[in-house]
C-alpha positions as CSV (number, residue, x, y, z in Angstrom):
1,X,-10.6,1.3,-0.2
2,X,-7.7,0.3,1.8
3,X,-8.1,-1.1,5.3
4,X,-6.3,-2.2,8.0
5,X,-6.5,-5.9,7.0
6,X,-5.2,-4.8,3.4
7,X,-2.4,-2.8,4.4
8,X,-0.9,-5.2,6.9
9,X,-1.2,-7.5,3.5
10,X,0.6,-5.0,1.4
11,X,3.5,-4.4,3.5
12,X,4.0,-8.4,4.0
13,X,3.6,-8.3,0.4
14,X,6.7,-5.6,0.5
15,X,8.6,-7.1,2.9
16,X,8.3,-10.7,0.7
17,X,9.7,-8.6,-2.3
18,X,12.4,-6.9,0.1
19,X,10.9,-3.3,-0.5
20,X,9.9,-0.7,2.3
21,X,7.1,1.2,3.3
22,X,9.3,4.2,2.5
23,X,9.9,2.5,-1.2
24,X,6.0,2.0,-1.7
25,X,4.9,5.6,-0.4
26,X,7.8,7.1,-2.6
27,X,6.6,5.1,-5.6
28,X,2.9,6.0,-4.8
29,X,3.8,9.4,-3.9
30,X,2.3,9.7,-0.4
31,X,3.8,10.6,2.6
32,X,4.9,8.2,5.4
33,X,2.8,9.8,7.6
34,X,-0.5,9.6,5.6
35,X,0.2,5.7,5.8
36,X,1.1,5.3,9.2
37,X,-2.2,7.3,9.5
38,X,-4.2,5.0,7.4
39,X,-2.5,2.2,9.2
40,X,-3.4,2.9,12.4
41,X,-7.0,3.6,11.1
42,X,-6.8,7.3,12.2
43,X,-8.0,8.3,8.5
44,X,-9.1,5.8,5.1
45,X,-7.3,6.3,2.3
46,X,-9.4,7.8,-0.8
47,X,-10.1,5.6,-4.1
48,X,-7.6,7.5,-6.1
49,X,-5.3,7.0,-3.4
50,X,-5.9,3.2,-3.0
51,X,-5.2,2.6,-6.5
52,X,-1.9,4.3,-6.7
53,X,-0.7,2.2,-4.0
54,X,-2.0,-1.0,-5.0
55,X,-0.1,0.2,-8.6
56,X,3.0,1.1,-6.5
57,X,2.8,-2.3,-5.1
58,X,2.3,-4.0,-8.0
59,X,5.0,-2.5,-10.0
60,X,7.6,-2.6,-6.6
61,X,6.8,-6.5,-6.1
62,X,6.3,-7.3,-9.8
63,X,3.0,-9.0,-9.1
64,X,-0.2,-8.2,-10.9
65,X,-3.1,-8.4,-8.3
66,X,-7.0,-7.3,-8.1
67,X,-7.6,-5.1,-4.8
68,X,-9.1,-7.9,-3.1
69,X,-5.4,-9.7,-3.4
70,X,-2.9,-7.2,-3.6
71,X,-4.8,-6.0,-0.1
């Protein structure tokens, strides 16, 4: 699952690869909101959930990662 830690991770990750939030949750096809949620720890992201973004990541940024490093 996707923390706090991780997601400040992904979205350096992003921001390295000059994508957006917006790009990623698009791609992953979540709302904004439900990140800015999970970002601000207000709710946890499911598994299902956590591994379309980390596969949104991966295919925005090009990088192949494990959860433990795309997080």
């Amino acid at each position: 699952m996707l923390g706090q830690a991780e997601i400040a991770k992904i979205e350096e990750r992003l921001n390295d690869a000059g994508k957006s939030v917006a790009e990623l949750c698009r791609e992953a096809k979540i709302a904004e909101t439900t990140w800015g949620r999970w970002k601000r720890g207000d709710f946890h992201p499911s598994f299902s959930k956590s591994e379309a973004v980390l596969g949104a990541v991966n295919r925005l940024t090009g990088n192949k990662a494990t959860a433990d490093e795309a997080a």
